[in-house]
Backbone as numpy.savetxt, mean C-alpha at the origin, in Angstrom:
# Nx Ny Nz CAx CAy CAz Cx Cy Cz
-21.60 -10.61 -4.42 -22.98 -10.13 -4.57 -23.17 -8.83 -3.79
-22.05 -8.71 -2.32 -22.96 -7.27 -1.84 -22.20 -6.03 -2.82
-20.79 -6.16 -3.13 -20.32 -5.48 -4.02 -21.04 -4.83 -5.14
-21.77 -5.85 -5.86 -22.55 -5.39 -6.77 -23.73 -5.02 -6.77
-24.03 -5.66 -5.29 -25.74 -4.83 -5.35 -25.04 -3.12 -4.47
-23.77 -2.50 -4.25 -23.31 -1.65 -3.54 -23.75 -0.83 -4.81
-23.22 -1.33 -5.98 -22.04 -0.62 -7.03 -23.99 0.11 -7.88
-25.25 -1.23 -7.77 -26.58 -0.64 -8.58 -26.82 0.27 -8.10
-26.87 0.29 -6.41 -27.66 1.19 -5.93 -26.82 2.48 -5.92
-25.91 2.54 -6.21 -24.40 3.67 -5.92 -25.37 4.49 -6.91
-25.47 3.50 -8.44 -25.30 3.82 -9.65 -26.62 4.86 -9.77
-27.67 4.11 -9.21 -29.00 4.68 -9.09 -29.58 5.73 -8.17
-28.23 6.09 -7.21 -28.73 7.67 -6.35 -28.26 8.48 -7.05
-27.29 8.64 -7.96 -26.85 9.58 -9.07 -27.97 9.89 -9.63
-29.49 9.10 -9.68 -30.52 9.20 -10.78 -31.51 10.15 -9.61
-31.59 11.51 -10.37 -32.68 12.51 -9.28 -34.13 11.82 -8.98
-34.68 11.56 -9.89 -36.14 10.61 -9.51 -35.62 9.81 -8.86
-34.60 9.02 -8.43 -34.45 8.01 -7.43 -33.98 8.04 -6.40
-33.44 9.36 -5.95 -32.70 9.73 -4.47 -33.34 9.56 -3.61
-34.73 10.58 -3.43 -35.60 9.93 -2.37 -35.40 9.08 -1.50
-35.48 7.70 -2.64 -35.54 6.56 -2.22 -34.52 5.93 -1.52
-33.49 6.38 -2.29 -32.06 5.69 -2.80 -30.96 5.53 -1.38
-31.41 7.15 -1.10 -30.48 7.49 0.36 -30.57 7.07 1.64
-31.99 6.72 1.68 -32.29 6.03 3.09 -31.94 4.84 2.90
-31.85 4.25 1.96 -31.83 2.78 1.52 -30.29 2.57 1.73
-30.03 3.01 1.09 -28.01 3.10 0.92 -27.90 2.75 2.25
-28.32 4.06 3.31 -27.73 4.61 4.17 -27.85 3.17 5.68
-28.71 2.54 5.05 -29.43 1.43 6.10 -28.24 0.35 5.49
-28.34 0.05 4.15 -27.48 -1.34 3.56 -26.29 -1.03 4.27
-25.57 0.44 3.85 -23.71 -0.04 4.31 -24.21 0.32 5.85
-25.00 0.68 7.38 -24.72 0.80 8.01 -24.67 -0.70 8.62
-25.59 -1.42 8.35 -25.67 -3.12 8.30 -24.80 -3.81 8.14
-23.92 -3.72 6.75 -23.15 -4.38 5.76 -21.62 -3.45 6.87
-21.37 -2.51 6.35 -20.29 -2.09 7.34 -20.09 -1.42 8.69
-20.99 -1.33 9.02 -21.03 -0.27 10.22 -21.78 0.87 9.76
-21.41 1.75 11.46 -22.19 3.37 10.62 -20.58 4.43 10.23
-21.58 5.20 9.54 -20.37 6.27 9.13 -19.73 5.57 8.03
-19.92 5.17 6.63 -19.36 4.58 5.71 -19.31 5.40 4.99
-18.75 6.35 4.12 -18.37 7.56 3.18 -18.57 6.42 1.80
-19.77 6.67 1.43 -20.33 6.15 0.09 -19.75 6.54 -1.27
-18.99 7.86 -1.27 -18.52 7.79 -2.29 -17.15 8.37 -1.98
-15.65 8.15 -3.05 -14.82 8.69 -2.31 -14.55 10.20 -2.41
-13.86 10.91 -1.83 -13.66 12.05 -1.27 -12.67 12.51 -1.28
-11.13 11.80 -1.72 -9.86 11.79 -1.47 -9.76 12.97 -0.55
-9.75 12.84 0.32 -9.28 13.91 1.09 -7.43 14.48 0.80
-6.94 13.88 1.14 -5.31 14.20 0.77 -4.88 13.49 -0.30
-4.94 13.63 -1.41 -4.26 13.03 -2.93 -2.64 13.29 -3.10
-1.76 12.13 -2.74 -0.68 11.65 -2.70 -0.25 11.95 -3.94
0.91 12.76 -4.24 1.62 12.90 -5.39 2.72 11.50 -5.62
2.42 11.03 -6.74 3.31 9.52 -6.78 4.02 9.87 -7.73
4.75 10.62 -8.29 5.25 11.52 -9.50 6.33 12.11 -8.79
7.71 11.18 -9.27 9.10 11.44 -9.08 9.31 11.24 -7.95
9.12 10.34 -7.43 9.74 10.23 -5.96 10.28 8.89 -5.13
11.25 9.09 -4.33 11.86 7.79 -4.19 10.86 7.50 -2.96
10.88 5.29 -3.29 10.07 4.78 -1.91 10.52 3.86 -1.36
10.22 3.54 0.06 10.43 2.61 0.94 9.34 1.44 0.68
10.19 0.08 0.29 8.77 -0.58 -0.38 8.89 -1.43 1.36
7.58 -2.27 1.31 6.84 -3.06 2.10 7.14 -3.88 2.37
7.78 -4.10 3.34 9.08 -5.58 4.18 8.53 -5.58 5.28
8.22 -7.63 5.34 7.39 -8.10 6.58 8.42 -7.74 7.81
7.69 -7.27 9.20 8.82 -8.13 10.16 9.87 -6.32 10.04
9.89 -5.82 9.03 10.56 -5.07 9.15 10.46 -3.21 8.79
9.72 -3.13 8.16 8.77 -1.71 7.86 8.24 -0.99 8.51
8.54 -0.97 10.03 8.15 -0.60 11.28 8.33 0.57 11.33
7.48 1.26 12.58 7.94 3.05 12.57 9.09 2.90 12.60
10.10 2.80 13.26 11.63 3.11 13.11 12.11 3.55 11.64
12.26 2.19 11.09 12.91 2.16 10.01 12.05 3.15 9.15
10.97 3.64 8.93 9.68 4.34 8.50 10.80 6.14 8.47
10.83 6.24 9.74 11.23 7.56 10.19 12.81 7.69 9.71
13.48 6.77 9.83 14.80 6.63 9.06 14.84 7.15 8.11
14.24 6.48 7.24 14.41 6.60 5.72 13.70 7.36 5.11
12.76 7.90 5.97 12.15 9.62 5.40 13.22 10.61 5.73
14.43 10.67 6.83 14.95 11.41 7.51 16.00 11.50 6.18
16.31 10.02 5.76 17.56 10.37 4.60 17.22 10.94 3.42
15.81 10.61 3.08 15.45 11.07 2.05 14.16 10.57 0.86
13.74 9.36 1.32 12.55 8.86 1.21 11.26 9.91 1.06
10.83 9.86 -0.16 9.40 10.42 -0.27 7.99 9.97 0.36
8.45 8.86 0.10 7.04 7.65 0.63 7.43 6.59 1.27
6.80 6.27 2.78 7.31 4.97 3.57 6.02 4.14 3.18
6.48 3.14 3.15 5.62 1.51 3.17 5.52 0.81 4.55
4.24 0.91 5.06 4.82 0.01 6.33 4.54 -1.45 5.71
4.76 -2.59 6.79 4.74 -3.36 6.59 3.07 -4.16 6.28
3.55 -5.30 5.81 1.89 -5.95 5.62 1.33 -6.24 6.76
0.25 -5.41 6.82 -0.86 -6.35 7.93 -2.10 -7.15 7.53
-1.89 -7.85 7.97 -3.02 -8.81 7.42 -4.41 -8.19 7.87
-5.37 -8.18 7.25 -6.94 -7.62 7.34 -7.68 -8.38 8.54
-7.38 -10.23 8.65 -7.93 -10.79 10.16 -7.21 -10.13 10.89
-6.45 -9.70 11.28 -5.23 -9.68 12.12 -5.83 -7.81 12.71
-5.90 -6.95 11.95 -6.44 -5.42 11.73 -7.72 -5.29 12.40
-8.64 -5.99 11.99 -9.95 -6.02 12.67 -10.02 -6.20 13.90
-9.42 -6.67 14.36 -9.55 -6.99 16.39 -8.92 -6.13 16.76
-8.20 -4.98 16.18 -7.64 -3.99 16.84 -8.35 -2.37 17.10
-8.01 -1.85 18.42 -8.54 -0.57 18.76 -7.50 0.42 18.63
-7.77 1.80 18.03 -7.00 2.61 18.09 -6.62 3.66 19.22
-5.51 3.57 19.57 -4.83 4.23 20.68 -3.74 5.38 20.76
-4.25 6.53 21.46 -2.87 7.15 21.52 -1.85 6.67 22.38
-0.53 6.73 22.14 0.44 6.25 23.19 0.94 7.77 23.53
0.84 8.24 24.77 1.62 9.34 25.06 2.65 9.21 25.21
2.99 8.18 25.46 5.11 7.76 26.64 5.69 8.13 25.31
4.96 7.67 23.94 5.72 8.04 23.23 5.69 8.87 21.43
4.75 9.27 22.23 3.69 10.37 21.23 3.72 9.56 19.86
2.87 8.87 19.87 2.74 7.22 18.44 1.42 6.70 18.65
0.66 7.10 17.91 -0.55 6.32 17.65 -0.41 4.53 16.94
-1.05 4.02 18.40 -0.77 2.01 17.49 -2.34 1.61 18.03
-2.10 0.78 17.12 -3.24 -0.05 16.68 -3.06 -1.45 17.39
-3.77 -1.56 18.59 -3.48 -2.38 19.49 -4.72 -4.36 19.68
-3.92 -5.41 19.15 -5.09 -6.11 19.02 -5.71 -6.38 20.57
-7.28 -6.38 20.33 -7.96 -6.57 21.95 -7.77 -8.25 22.25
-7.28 -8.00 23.81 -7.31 -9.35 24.36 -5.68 -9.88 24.84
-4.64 -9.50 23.39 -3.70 -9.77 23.08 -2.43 -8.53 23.89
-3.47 -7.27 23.75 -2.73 -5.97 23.77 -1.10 -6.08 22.89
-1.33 -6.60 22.26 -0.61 -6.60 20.56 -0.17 -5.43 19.94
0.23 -4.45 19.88 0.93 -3.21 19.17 1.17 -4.14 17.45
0.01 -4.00 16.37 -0.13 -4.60 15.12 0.59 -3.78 14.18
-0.15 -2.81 14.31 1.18 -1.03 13.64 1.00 0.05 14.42
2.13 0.45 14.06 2.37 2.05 15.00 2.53 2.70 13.61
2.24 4.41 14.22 2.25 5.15 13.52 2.63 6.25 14.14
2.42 8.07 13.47 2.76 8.96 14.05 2.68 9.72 13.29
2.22 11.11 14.08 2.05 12.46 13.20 3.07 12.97 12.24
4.20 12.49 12.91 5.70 13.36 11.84 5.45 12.44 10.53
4.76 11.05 10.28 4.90 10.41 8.89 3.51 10.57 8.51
2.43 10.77 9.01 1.13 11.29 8.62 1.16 11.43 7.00
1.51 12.37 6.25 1.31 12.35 5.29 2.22 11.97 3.98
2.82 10.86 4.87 3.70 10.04 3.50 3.85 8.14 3.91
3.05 8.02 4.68 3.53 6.43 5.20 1.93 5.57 4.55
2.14 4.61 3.94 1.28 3.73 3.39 0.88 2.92 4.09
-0.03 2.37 4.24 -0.90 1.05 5.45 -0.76 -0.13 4.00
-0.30 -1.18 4.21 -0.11 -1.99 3.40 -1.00 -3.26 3.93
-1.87 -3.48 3.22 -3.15 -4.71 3.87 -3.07 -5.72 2.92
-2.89 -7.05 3.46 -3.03 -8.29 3.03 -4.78 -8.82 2.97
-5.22 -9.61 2.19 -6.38 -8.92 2.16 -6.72 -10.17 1.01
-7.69 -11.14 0.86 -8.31 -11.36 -0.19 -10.09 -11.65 -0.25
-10.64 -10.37 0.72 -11.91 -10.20 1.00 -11.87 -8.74 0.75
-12.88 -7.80 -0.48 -13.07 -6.83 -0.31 -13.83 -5.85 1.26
-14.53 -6.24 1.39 -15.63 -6.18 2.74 -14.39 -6.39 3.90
-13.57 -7.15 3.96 -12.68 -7.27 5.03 -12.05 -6.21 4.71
-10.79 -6.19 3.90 -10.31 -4.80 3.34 -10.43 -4.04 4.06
-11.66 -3.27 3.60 -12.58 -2.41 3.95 -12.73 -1.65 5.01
-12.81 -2.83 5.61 -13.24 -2.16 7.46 -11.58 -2.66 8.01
-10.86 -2.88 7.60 -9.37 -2.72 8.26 -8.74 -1.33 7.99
-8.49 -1.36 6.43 -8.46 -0.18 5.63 -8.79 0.96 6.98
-10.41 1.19 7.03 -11.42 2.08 7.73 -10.66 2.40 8.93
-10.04 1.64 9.91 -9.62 1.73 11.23 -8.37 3.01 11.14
-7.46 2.64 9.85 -6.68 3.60 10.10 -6.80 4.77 8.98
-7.50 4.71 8.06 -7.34 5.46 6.80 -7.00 7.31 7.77
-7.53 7.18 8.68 -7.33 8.96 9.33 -6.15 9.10 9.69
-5.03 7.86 9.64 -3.40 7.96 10.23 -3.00 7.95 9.17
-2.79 7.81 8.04 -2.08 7.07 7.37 -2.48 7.91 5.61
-1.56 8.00 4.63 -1.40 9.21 3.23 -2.13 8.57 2.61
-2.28 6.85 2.77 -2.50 5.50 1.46 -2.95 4.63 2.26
-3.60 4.08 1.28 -3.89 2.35 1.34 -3.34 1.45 0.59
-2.66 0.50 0.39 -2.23 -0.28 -0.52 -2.65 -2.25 -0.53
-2.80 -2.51 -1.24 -3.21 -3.72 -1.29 -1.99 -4.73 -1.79
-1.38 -5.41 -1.04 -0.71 -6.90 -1.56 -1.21 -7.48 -2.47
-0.50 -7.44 -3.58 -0.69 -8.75 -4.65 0.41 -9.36 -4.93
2.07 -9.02 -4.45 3.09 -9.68 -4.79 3.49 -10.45 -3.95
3.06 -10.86 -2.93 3.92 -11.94 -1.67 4.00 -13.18 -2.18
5.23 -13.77 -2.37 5.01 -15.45 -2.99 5.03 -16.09 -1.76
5.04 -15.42 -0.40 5.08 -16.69 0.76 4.17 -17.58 0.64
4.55 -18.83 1.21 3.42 -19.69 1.38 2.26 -19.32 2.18
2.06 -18.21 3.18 1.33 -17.93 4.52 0.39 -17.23 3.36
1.00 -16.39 2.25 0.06 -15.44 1.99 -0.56 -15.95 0.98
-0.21 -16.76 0.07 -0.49 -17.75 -0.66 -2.02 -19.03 -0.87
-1.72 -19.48 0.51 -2.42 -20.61 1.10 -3.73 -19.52 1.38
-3.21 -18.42 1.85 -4.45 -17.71 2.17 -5.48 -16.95 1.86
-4.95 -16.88 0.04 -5.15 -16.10 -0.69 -5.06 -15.13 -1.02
-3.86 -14.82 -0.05 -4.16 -13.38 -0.25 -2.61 -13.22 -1.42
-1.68 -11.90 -1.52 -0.77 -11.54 -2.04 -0.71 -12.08 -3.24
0.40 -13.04 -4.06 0.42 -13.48 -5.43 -0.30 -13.70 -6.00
-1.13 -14.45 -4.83 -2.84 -15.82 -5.06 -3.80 -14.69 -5.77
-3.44 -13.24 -5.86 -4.70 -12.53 -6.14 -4.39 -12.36 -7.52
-3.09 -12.40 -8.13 -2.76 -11.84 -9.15 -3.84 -13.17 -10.30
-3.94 -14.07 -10.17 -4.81 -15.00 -10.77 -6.40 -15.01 -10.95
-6.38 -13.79 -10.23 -7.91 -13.70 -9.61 -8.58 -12.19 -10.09
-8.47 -11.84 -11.39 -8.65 -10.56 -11.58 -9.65 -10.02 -11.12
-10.65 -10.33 -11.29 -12.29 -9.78 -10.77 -12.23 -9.81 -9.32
-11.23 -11.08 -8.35 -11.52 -10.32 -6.92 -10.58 -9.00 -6.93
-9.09 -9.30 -7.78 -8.59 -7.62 -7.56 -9.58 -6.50 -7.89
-10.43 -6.29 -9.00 -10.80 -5.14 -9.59 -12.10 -4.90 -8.13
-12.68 -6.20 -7.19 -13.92 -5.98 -6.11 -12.94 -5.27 -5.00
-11.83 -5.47 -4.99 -11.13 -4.86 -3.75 -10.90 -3.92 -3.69
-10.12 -3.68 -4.80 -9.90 -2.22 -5.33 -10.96 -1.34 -5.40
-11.87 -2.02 -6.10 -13.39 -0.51 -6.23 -13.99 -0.39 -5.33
-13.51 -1.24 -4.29 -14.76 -1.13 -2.99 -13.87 0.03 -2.23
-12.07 -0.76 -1.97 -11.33 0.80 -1.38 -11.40 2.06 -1.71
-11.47 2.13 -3.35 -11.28 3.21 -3.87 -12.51 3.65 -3.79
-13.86 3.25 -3.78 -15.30 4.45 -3.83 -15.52 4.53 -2.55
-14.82 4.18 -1.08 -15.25 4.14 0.28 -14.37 5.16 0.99
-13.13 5.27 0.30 -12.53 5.69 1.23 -11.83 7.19 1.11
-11.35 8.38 1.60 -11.16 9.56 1.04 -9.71 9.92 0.93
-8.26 8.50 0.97 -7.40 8.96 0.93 -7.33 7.97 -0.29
-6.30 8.19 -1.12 -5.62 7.29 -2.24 -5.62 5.85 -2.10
-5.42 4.64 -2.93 -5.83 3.51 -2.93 -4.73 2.77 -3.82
-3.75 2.12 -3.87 -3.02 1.34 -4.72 -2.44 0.19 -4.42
-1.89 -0.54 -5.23 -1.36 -2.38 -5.14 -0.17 -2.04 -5.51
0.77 -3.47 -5.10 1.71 -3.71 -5.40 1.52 -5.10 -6.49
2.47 -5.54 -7.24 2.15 -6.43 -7.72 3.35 -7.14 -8.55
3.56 -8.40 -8.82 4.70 -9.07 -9.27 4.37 -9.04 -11.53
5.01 -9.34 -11.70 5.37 -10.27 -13.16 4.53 -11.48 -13.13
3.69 -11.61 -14.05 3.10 -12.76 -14.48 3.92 -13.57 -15.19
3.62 -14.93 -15.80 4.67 -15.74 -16.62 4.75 -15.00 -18.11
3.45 -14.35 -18.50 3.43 -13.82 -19.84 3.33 -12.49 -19.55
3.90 -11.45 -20.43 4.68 -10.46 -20.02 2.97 -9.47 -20.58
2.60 -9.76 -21.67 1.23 -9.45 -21.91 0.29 -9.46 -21.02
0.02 -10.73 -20.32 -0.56 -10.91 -19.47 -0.60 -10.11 -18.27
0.16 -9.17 -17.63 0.97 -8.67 -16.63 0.47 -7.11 -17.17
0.69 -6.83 -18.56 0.26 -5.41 -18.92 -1.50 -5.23 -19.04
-1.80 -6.81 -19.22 -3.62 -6.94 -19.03 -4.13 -6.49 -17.41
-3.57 -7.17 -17.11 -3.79 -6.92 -15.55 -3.67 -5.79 -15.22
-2.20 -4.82 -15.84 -2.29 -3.91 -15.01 -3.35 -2.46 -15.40
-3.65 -2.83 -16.91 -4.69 -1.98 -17.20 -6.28 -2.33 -16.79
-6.16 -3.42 -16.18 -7.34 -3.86 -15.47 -7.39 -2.99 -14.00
-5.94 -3.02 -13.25 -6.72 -2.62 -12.17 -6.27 -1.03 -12.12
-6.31 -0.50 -13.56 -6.15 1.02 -13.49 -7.59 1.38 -13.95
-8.54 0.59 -14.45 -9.61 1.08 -14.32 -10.62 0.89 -13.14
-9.81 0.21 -12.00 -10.61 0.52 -10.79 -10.33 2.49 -10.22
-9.26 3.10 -10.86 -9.00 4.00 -10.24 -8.18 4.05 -8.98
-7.01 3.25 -9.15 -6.29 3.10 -8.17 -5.38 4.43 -8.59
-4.77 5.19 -7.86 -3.69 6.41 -7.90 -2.25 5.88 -8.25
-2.13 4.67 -7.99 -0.60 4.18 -8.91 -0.70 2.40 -8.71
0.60 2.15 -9.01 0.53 0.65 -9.03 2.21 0.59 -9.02
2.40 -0.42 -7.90 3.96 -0.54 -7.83 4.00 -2.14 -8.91
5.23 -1.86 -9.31 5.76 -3.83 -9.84 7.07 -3.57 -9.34
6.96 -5.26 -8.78 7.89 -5.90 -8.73 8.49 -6.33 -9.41
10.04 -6.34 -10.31 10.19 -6.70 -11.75 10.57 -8.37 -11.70
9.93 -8.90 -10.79 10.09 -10.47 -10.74 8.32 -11.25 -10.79
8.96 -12.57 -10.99 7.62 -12.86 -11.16 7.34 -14.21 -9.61
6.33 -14.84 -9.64 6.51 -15.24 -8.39 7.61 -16.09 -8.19
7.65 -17.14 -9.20 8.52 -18.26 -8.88 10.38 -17.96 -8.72
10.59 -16.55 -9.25 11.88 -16.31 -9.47 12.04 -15.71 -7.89
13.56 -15.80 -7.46 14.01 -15.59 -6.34 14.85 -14.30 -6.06
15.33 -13.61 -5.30 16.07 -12.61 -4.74 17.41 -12.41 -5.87
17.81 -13.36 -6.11 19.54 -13.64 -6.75 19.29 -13.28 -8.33
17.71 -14.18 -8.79 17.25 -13.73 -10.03 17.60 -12.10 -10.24
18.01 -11.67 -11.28 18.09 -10.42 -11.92 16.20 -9.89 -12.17
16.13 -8.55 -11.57 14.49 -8.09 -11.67 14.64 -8.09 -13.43
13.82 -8.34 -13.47 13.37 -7.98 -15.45 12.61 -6.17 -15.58
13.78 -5.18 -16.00 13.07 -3.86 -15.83 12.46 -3.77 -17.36
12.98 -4.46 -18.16 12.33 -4.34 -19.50 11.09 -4.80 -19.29
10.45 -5.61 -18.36 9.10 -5.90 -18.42 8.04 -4.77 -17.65
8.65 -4.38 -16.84 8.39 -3.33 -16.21 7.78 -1.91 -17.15
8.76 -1.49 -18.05 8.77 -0.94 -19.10 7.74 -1.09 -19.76
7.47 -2.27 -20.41 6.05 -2.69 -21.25 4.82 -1.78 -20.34
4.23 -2.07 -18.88 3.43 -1.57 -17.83 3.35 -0.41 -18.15
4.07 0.32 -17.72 4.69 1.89 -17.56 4.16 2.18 -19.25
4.36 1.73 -20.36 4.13 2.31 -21.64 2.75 1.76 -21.80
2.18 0.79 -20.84 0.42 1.08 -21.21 -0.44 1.30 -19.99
-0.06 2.57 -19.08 -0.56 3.22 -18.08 -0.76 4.47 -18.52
-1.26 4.74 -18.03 -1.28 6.58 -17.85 -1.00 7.06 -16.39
-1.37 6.06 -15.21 -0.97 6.55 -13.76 0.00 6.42 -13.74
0.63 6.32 -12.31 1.60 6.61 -12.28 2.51 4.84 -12.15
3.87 4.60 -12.11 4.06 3.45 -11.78 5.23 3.74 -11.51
5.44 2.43 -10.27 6.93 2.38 -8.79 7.16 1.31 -9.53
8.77 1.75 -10.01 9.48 0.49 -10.62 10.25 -0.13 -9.00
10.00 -1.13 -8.56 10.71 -1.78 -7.81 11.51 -3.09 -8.55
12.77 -3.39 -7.73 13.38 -4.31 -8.23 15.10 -4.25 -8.35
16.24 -4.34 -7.44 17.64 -4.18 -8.18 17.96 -2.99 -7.68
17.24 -2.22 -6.58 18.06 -0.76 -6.74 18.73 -0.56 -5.07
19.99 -0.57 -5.10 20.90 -1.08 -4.27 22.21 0.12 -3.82
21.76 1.40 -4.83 22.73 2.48 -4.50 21.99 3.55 -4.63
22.15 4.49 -4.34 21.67 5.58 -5.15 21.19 6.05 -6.40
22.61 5.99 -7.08 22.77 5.85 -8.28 21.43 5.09 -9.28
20.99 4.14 -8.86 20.45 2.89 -9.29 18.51 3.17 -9.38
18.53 4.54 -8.53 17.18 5.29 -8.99 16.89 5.74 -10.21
18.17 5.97 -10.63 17.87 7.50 -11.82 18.03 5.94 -12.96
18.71 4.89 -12.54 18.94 3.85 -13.83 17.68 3.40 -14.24
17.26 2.83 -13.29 16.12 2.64 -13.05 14.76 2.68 -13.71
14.70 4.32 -13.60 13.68 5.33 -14.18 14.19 5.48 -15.55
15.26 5.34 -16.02 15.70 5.66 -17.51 15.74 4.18 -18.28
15.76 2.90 -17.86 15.30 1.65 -17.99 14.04 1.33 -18.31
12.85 2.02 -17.42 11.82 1.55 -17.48 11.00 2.75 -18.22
11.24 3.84 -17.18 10.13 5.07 -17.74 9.33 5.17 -17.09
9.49 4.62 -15.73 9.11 4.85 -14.08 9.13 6.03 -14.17
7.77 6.64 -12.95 8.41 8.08 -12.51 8.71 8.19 -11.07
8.31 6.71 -10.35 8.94 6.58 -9.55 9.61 4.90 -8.76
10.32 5.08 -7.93 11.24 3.78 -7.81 10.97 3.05 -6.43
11.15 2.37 -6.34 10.62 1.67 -4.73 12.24 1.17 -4.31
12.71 1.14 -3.32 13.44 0.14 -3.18 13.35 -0.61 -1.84
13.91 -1.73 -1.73 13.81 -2.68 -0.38 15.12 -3.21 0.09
15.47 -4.47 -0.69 16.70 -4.77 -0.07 17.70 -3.44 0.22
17.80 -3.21 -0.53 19.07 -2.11 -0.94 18.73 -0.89 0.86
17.30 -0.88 0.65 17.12 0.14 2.08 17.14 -0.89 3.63
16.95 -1.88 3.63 17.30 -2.57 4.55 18.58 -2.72 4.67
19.11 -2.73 3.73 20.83 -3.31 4.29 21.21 -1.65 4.83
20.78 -0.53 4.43 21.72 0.57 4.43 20.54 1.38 3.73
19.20 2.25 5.16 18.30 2.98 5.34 18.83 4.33 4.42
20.34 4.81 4.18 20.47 6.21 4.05 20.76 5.96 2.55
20.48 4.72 1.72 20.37 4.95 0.13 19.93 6.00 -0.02
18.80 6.43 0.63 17.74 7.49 0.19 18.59 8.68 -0.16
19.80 9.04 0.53 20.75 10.41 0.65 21.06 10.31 -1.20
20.92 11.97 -1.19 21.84 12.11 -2.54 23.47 12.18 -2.73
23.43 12.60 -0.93 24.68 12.66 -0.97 25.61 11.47 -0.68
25.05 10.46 -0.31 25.72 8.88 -1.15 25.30 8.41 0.54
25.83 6.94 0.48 25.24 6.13 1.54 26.23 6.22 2.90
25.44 6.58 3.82 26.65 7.05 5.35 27.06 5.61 5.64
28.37 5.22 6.59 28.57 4.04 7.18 27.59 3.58 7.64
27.97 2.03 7.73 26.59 1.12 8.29 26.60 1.86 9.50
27.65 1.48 10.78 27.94 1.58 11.47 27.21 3.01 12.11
27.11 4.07 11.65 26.22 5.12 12.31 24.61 5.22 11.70
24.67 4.54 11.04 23.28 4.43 10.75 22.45 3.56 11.38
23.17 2.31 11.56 22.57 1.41 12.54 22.51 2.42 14.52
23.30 3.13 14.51 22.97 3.99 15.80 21.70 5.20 16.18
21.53 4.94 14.66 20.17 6.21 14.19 19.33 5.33 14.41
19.20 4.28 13.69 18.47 3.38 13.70 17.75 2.91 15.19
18.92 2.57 15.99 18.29 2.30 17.22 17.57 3.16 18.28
18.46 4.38 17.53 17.74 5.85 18.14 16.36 6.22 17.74
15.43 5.60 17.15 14.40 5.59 16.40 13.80 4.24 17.24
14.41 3.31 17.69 13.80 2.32 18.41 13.38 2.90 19.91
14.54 3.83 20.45 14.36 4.12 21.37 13.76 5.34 21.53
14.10 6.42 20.90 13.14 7.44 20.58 12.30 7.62 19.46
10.91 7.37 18.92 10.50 7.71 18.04 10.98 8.84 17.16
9.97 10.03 18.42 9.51 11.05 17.83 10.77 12.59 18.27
12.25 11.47 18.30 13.28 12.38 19.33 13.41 12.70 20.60
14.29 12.95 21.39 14.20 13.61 22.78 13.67 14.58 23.20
């Protein structure tokens, strides 16, 4: 209900006989409803090019600045951090860390470091929010949208945590709360706005959806070429993927299977992606991203730790 009484009154300050009215009114509802300083309509301030480019998709536990800065260093267009959950976002204050020039998002009480961030990934690292409250979203979203290129919304997690909670897979069933989440990110906020999202059981079904939440105006939409119940070992389905991609017009991150280099460009000529996500394949071995092929584990894992220990370098 506040969604939609957001979306009349949005509709009705566009109307000149009704501004007058309209603006003080607005301006009182979202300072109530969200706080003050709510950017009523969006603004994109920095519009993310999602067109040809390789990504670091969104791994719990593991999507951390480090690995973030890694895999932009090899060659990554776009980092994913990891999911944060929206309860979890809200109790946190934003902080500079000087010791190690990294802005984190620290929960109060806990002094919790929830995500870190940093100027050198500023304009390519995604805030990935778990989330099945628009209004929550929202004001998590809000805390960091000034760090961070994107917003992205979970709809593919089959865990049970995210599940039970509604949030991730649980949303893909739930079209109308996706399309309230989405339109509330996308008309609030001034950087780009997009989901990730799995395979439905019906392959139709999956291309309904995804032209559903392209008319919220999301800037792309990643798939996962699995669906929930199928597992890691399962083969991704890129032919279904394909179907998506041929009834979009944005842009779409084929994720799913891509484990070499090589396996980008397959990928994109499989589906008709214009761009590719990958995960496992960048966890086992961060420097997939290289064109010039994948370095030993063995010194990469030393980069790696050099990124634990130095962020932002010596």
């Amino acid at each position: 209900a506040t969604e939609k009484t957001l979306r009349q009154y949005d509709t009705n300050f566009q109307c000149p006989r009704l501004q007058g009215a309209a603006v003080p009114f607005l301006r009182c509802l979202s300072k109530s409803l969200f706080g003050p300083d709510l950017p009523l309509r969006s603004k994109q301030r920095g519009k993310m090019d999602y067109r040809n480019k390789l990504v670091l998709a969104p791994m719990v536990r593991v999507g951390t600045l480090p690995l973030r800065l890694l895999a932009a260093e090899y060659g990554a267009d776009i980092t994913y951090g990891e999911e944060i959950i929206d309860h979890k976002m809200v109790k946190c204050e934003r902080r500079v860390n000087e010791n190690i020039g990294s802005t984190d998002f620290v929960e109060k009480g806990t002094e919790t470091v929830v995500f870190r961030t940093c100027l050198q990934e500023r304009n390519q690292v995604v805030f990935q929010v778990g989330t099945s409250d628009a209004v929550r979203a929202l004001n998590a979203a809000q805390l960091v949208c000034k760090d961070v290129a994107a917003i992205d919304v979970n709809m593919g997690c089959p865990r049970s945590f995210s599940i039970s909670g509604g949030m991730g897979a649980a949303l893909l069933r739930k079209p109308e709360l996706i399309a309230d989440i989405l339109t509330t990110l996308r008309r609030n906020l001034d950087i780009p706005v997009t989901c990730k999202i799995r395979l439905l059981k019906c392959p139709q079904d999956t291309v309904e959806l995804a032209r559903r939440i392209e008319k919220t105006g999301v800037s792309a939409v990643a798939v996962h070429g699995r669906k929930v119940a199928d597992r890691p070992r399962d083969p991704a389905k890129w032919n279904e993927i394909a179907d998506i991609v041929a009834a979009l017009s944005i842009p779409v991150i084929a994720n799913g299977d891509v484990f070499e280099y090589g396996d980008f460009e397959r990928i994109k000529v499989a589906t008709g992606a214009t761009s590719v996500m990958a995960a496992r394949g960048a966890l086992w071995n961060a420097s997939i991203f290289s064109p010039v092929g994948k370095l030993d584990w063995e010194d990469v894992k030393r980069q790696y730790v050099r990124k634990v220990e130095y962020p932002m370098g010596q």
